[in-house]
N, C-alpha and C positions, 0 to 999 in steps of 0.2 A: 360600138358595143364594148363594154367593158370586159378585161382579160381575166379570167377565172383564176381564183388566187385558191389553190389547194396547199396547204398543210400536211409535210409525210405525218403518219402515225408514227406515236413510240414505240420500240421496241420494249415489249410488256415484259421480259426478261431482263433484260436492261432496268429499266425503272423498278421493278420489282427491289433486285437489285442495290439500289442505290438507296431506297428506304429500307434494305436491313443497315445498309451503311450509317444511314444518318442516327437509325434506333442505335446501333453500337455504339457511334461517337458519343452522343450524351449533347451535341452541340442543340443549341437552337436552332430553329427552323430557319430561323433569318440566319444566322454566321453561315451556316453548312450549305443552303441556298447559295449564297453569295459566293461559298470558296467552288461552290460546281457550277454557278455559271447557268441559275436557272432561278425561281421562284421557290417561297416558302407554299403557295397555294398547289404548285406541283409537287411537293414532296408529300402535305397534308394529301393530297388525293392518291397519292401512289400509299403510303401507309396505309391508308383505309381497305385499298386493294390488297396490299399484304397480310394483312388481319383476316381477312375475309378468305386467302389463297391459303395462309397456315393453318387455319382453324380446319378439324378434321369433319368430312362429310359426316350429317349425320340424315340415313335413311329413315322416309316418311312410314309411318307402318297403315298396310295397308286398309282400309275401311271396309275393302270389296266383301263379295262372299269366300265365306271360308267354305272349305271344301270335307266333307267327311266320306268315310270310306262309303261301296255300296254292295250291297248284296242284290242277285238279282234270284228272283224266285217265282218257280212258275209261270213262265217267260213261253211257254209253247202254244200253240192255237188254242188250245182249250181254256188258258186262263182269260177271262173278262173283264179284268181290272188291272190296273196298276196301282200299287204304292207306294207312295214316298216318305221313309223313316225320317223324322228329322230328327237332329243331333238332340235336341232337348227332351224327346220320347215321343213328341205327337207325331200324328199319321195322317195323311192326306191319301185316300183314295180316289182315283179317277178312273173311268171307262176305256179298259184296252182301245176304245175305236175313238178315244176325241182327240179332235184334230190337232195338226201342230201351234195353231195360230192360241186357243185355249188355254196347251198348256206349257207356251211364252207366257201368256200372261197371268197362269198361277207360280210359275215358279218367280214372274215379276215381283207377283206381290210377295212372297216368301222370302224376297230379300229384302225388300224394304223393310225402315226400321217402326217398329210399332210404337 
């Protein structure tokens, strides 16, 4: 059975590293390869990593539901409805007593997008 031939990994600080090196010399891929004692193809990929590690995050904005304040009103045994203000001015009323699984599925559809 043949002897399993593992490869350590780089140290991604290290390499990181050594493509700001190579970005500052100005040298060619191939000279600056050559004088470290590695390939021009690992420096191209370590750079690529660099670009990607410098470049500043930039947060996805989210699609979800937005949330708007709520008022709640007439909220005691005696009231028989609920409703729900939405942000654009319509009103959805439902019956204090429908169930939860209903109104899952109105507020499902309240977010999808029309």
């Amino acid at each position: 059975m043949p002897e399993e031939i593992r490869m350590p990994a780089p140290d991604r600080d290290k390499m990181l590293e050594l493509a700001r090196r190579w970005r500052e010399s100005r040298k060619s891929a191939r000279v600056f390869a050559q004088e470290q004692g590695t390939t021009p193809w690992v420096l191209y990929y370590w750079r690529q990593r660099l670009t990607t590690h410098d470049r500043p995050v930039r947060r996805r904005r989210s699609r979800g539901v937005h949330l708007a304040p709520v008022h709640v009103v007439g909220h005691g045994e005696g009231s028989g409805e609920l409703e729900i203000l939405l942000v654009g001015g319509d009103r959805v009323r439902l019956s204090a007593a429908v169930s939860l699984e209903t109104l899952r599925q109105v507020v499902h559809v309240l977010r999808a997008r029309c």
